[in-house]
N, CA, C and O atoms as a Maestro MAE file, in Angstrom:
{
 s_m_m2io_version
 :::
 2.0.0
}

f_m_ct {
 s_m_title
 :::
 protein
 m_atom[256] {
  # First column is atom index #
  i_m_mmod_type
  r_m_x_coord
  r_m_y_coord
  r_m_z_coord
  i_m_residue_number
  s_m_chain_name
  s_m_pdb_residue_name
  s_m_pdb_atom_name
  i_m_atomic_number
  :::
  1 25 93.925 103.596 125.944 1 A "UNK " " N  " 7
  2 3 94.358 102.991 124.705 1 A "UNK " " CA " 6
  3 2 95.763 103.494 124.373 1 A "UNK " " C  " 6
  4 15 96.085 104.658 124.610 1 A "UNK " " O  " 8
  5 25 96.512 102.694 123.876 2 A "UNK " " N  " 7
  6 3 98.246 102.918 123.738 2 A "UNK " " CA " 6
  7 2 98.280 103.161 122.617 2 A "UNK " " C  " 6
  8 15 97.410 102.555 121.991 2 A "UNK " " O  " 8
  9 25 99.171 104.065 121.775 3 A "UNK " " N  " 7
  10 3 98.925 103.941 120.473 3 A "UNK " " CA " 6
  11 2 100.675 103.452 119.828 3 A "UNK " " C  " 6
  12 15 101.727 103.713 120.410 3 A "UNK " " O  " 8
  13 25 100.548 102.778 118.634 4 A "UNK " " N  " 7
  14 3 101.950 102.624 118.783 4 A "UNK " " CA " 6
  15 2 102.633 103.887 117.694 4 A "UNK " " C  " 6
  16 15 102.206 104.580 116.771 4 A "UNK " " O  " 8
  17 25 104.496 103.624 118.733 5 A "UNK " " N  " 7
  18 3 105.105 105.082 117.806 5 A "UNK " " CA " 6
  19 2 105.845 104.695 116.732 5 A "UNK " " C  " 6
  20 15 106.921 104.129 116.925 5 A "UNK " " O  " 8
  21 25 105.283 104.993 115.181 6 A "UNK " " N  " 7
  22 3 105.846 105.185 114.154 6 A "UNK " " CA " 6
  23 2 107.090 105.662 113.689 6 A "UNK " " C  " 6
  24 15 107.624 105.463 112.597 6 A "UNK " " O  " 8
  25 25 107.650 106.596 115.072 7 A "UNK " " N  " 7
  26 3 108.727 106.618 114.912 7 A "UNK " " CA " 6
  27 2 109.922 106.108 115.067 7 A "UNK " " C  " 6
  28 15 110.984 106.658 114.776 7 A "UNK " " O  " 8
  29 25 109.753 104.924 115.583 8 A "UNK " " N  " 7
  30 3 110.362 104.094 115.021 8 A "UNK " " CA " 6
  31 2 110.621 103.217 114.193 8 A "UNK " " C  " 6
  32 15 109.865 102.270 113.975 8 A "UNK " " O  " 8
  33 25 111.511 103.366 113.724 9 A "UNK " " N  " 7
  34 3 111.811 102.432 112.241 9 A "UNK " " CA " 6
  35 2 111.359 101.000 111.952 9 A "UNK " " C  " 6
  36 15 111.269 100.390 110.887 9 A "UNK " " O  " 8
  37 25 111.082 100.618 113.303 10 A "UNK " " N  " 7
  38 3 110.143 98.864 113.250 10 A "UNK " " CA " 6
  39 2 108.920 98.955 112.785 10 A "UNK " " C  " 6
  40 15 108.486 98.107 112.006 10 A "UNK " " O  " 8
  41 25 108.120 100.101 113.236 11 A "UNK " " N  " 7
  42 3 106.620 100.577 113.442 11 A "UNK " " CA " 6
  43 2 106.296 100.690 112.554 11 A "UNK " " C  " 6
  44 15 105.258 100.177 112.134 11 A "UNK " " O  " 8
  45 25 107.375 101.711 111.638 12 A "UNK " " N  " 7
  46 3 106.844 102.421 110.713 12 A "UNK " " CA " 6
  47 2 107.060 101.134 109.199 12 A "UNK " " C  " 6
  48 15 106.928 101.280 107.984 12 A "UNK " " O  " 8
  49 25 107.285 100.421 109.716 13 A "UNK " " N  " 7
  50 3 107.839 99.760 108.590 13 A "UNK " " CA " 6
  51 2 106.844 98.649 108.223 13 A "UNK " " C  " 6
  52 15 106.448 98.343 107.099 13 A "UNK " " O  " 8
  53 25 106.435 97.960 109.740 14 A "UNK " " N  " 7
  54 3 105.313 96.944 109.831 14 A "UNK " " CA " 6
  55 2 104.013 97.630 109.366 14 A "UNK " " C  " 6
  56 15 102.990 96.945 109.340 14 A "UNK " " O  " 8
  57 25 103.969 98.837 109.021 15 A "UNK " " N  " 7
  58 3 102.975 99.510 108.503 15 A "UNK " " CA " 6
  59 2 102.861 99.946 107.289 15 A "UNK " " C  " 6
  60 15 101.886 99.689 106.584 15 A "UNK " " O  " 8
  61 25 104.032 100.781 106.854 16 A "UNK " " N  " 7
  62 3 103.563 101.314 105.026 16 A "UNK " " CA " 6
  63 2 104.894 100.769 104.640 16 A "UNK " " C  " 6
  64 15 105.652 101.560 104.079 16 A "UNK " " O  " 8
  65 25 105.486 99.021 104.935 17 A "UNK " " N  " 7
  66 3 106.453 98.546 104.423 17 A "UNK " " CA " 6
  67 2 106.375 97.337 104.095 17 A "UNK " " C  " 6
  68 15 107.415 96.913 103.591 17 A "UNK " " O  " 8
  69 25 105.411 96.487 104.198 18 A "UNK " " N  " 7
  70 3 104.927 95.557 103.566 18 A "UNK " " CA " 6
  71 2 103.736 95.408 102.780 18 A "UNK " " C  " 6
  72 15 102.682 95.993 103.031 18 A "UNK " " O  " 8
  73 25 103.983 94.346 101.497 19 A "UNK " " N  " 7
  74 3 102.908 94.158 100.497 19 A "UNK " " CA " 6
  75 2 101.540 94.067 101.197 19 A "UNK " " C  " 6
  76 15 100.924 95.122 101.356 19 A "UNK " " O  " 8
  77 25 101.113 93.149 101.544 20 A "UNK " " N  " 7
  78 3 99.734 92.979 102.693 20 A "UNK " " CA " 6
  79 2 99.232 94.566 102.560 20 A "UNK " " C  " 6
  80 15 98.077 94.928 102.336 20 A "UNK " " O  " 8
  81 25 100.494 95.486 102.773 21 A "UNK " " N  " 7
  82 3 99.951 97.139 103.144 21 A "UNK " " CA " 6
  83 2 99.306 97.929 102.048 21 A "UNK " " C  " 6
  84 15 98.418 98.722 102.360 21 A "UNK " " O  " 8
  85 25 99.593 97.821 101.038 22 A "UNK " " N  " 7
  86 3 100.558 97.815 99.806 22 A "UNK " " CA " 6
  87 2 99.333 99.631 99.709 22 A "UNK " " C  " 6
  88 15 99.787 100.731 99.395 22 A "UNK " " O  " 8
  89 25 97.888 99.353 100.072 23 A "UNK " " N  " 7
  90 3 97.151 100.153 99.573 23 A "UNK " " CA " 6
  91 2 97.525 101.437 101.113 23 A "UNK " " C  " 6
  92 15 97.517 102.652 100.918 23 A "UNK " " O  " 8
  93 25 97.744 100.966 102.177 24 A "UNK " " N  " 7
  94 3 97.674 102.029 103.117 24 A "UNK " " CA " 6
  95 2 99.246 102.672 102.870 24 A "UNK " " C  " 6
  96 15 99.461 103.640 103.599 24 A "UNK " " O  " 8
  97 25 100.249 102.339 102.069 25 A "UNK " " N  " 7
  98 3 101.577 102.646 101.825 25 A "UNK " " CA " 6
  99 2 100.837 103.954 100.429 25 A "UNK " " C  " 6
  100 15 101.024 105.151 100.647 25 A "UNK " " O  " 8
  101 25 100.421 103.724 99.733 26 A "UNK " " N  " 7
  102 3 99.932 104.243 98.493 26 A "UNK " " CA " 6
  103 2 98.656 105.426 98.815 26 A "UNK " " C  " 6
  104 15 98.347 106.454 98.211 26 A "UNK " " O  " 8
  105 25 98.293 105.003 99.604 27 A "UNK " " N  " 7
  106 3 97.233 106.101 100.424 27 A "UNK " " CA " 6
  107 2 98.074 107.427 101.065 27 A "UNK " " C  " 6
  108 15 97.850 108.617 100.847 27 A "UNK " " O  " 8
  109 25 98.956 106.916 101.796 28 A "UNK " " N  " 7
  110 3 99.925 107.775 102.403 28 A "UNK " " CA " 6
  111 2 100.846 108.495 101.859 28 A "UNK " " C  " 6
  112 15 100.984 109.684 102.146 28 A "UNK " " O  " 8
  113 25 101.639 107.837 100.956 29 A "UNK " " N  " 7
  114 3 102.449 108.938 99.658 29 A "UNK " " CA " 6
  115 2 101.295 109.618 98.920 29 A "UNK " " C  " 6
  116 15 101.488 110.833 98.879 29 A "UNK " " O  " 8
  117 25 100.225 109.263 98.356 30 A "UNK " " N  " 7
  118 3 99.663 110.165 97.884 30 A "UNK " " CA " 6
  119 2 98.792 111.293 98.501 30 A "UNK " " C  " 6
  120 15 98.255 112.152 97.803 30 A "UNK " " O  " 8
  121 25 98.676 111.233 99.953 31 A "UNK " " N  " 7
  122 3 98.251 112.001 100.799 31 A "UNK " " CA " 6
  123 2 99.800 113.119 100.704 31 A "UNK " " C  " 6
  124 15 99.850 114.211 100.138 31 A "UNK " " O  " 8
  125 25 100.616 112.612 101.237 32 A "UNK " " N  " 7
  126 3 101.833 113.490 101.441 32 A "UNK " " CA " 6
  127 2 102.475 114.437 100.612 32 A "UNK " " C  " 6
  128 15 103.093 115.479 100.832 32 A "UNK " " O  " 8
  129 25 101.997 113.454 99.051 33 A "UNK " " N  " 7
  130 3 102.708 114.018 97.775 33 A "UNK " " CA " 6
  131 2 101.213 114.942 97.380 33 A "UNK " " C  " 6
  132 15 101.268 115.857 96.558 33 A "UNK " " O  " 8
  133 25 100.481 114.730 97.773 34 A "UNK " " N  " 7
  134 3 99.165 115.960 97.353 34 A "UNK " " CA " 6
  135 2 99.047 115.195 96.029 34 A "UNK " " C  " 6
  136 15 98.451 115.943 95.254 34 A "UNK " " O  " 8
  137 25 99.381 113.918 95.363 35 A "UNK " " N  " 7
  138 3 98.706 113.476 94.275 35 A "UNK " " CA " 6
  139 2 97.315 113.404 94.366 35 A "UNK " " C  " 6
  140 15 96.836 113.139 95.469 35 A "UNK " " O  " 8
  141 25 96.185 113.691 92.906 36 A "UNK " " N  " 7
  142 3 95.160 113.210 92.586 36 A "UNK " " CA " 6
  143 2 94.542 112.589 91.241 36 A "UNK " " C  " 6
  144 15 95.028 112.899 90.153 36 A "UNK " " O  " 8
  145 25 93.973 112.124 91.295 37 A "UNK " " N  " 7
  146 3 93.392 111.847 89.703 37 A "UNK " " CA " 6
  147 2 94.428 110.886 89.040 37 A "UNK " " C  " 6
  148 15 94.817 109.811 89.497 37 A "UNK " " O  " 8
  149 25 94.869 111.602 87.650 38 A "UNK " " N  " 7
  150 3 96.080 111.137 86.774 38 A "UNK " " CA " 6
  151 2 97.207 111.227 87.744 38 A "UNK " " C  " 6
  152 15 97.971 110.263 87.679 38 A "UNK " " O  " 8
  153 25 97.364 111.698 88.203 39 A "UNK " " N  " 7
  154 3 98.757 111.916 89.300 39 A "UNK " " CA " 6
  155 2 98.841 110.991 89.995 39 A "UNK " " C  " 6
  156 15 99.967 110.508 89.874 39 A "UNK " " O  " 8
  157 25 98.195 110.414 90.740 40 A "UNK " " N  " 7
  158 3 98.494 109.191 92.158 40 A "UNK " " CA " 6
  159 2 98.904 108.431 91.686 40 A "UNK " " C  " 6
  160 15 98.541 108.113 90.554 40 A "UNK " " O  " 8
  161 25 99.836 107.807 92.342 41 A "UNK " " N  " 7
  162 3 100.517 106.541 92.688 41 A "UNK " " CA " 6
  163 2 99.657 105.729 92.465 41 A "UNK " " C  " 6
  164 15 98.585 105.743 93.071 41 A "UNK " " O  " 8
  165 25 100.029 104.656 91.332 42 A "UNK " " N  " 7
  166 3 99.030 103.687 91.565 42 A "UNK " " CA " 6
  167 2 99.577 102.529 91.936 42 A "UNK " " C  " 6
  168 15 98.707 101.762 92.346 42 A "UNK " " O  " 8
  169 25 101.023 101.922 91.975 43 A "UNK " " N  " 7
  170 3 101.193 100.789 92.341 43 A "UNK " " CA " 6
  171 2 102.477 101.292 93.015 43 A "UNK " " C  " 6
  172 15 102.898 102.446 92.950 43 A "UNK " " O  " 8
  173 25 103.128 100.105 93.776 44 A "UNK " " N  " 7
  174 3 104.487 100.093 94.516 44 A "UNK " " CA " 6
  175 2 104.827 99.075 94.608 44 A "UNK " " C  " 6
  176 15 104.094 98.112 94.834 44 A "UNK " " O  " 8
  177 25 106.344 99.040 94.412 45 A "UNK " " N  " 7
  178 3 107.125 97.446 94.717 45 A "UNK " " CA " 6
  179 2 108.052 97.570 95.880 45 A "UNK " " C  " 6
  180 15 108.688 98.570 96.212 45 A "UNK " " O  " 8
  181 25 108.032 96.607 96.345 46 A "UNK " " N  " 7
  182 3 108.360 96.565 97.949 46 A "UNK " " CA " 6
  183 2 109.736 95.687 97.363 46 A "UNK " " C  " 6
  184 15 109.661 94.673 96.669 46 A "UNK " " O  " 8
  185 25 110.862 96.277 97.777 47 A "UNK " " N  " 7
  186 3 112.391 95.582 97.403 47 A "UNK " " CA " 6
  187 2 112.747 94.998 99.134 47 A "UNK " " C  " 6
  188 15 112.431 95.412 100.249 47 A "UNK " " O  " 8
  189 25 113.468 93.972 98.680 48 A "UNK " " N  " 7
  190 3 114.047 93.045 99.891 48 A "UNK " " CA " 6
  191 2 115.204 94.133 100.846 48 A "UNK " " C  " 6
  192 15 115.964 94.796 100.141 48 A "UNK " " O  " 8
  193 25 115.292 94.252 101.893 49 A "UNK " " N  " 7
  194 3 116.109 95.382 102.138 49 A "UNK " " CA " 6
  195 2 117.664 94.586 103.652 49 A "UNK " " C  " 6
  196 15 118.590 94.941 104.381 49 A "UNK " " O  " 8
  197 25 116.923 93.485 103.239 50 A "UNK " " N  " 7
  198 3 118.169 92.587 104.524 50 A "UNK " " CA " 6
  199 2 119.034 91.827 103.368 50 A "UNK " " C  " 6
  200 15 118.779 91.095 102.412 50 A "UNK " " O  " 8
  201 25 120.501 92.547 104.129 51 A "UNK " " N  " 7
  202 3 121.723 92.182 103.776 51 A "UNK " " CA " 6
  203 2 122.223 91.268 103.915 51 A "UNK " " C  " 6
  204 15 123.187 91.698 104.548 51 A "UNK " " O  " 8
  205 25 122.451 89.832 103.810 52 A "UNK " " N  " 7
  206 3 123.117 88.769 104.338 52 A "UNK " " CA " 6
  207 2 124.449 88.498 104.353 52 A "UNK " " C  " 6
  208 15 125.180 88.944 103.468 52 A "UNK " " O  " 8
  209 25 124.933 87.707 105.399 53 A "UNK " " N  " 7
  210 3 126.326 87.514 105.619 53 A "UNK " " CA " 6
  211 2 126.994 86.718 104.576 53 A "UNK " " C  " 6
  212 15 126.898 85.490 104.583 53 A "UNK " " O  " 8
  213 25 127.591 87.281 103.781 54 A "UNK " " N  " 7
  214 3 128.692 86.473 103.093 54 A "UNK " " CA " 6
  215 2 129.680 85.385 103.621 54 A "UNK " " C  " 6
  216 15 130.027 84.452 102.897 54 A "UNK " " O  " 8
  217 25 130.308 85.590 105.438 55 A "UNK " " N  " 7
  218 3 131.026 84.648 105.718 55 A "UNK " " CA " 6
  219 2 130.363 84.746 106.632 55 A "UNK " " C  " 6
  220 15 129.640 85.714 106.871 55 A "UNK " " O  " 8
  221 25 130.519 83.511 107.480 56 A "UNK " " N  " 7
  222 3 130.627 83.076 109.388 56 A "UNK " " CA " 6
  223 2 130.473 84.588 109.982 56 A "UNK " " C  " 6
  224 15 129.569 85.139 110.610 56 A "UNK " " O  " 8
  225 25 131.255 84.852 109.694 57 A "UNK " " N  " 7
  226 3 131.946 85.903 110.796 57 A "UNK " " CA " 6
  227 2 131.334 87.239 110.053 57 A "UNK " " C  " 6
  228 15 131.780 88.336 110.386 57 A "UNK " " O  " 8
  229 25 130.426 87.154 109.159 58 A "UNK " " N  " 7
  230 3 130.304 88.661 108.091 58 A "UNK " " CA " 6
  231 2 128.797 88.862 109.114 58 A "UNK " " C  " 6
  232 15 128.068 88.178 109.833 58 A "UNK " " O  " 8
  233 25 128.948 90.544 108.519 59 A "UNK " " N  " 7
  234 3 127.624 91.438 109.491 59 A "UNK " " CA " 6
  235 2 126.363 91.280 108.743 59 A "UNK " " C  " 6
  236 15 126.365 91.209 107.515 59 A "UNK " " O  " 8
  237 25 125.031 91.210 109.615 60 A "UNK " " N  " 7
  238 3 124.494 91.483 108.578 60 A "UNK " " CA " 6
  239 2 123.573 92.624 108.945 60 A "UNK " " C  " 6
  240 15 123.326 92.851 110.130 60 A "UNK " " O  " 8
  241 25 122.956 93.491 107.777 61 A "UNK " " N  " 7
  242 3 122.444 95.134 108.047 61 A "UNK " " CA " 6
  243 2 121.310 94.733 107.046 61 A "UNK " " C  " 6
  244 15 120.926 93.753 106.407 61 A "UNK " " O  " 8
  245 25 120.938 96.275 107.312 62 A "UNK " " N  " 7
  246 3 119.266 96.453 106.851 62 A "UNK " " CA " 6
  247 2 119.646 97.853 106.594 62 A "UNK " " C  " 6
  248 15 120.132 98.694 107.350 62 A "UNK " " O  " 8
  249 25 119.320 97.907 105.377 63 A "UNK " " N  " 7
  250 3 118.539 99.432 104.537 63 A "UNK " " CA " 6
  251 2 117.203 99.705 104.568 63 A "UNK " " C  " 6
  252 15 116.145 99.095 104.413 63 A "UNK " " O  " 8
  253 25 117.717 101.225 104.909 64 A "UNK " " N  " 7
  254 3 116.140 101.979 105.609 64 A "UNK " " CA " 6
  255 2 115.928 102.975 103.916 64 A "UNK " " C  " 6
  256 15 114.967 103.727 103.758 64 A "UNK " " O  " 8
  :::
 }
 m_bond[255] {
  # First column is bond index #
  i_m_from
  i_m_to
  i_m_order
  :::
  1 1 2 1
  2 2 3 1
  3 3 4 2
  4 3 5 1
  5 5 6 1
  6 6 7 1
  7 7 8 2
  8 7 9 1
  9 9 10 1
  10 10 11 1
  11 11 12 2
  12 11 13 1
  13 13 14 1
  14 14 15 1
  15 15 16 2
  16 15 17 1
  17 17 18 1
  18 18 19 1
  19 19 20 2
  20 19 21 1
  21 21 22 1
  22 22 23 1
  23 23 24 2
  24 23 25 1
  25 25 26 1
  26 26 27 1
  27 27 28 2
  28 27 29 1
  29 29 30 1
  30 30 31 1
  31 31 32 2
  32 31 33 1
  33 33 34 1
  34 34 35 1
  35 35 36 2
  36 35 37 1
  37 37 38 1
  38 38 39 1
  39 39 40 2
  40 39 41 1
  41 41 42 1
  42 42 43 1
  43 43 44 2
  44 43 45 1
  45 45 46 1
  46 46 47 1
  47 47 48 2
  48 47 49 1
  49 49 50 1
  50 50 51 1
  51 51 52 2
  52 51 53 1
  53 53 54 1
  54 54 55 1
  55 55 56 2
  56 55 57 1
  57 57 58 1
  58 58 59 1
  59 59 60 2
  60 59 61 1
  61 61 62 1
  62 62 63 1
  63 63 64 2
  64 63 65 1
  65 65 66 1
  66 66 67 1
  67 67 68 2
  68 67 69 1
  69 69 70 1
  70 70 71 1
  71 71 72 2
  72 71 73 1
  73 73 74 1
  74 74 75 1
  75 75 76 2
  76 75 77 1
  77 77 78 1
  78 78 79 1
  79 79 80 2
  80 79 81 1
  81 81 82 1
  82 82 83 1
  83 83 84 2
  84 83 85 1
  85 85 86 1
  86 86 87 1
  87 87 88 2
  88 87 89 1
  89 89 90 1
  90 90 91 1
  91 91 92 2
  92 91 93 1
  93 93 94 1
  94 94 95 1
  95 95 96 2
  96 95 97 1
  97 97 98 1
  98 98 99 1
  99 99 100 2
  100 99 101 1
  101 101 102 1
  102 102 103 1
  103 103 104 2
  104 103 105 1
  105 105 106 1
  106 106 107 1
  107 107 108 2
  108 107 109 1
  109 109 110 1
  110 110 111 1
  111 111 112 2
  112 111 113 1
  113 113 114 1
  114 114 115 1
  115 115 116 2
  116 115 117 1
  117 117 118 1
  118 118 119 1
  119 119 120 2
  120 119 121 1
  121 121 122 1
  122 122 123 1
  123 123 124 2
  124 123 125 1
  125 125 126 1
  126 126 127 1
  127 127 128 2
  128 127 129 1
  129 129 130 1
  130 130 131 1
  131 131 132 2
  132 131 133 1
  133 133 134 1
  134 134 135 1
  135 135 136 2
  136 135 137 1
  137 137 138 1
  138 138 139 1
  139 139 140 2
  140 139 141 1
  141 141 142 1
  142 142 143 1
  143 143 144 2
  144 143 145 1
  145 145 146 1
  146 146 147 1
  147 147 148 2
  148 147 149 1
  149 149 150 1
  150 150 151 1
  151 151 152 2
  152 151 153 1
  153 153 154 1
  154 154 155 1
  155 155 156 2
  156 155 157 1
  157 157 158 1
  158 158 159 1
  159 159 160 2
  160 159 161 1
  161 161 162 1
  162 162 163 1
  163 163 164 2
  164 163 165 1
  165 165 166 1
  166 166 167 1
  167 167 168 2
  168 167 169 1
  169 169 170 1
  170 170 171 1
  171 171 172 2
  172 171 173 1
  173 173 174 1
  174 174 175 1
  175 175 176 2
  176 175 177 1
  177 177 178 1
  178 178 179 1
  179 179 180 2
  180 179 181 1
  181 181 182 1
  182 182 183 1
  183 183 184 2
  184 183 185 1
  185 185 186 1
  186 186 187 1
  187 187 188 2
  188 187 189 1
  189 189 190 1
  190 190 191 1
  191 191 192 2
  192 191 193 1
  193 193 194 1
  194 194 195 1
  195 195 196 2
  196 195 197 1
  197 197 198 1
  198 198 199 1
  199 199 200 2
  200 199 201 1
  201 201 202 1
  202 202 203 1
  203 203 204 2
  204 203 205 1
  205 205 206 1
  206 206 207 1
  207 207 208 2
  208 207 209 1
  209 209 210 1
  210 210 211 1
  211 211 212 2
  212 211 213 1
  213 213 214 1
  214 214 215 1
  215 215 216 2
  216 215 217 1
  217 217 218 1
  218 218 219 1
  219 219 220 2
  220 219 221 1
  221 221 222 1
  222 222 223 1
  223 223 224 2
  224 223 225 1
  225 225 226 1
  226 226 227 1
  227 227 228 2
  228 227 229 1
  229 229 230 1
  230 230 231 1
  231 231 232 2
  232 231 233 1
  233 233 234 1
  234 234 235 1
  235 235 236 2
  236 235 237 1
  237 237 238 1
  238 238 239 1
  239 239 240 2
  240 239 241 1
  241 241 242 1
  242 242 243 1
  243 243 244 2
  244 243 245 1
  245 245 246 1
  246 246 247 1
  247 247 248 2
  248 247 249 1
  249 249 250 1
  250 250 251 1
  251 251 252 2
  252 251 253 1
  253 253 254 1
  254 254 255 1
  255 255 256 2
  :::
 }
}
């Protein structure tokens, strides 16, 4: 069995970076952050993170 690597920034993203995820993203910060109870995370908003080209010829990037 292959497992896939999170460390990359595609992996990790198709995983605790989309809504669909929204509860295994919220599971995981609050695992990490040691939240419980009143403390946990209870919701998250997922922001658009692709840059689009302004001209023809303009770059376009992604924020991590």
């Amino acid at each position: 069995m292959q497992y896939l690597d999170l460390k990359m920034d595609f992996m990790f993203k198709q995983l605790f970076g989309h809504p669909s995820r929204k509860s295994i993203t919220m599971a995981f910060l609050n695992a990490l952050l040691h939240r419980t109870g009143d403390d946990r995370i209870i919701d998250v908003q997922f922001e658009n993170t692709e840059l689009t080209k302004e001209t023809e010829d303009g770059k376009t990037g992604r924020l991590d």
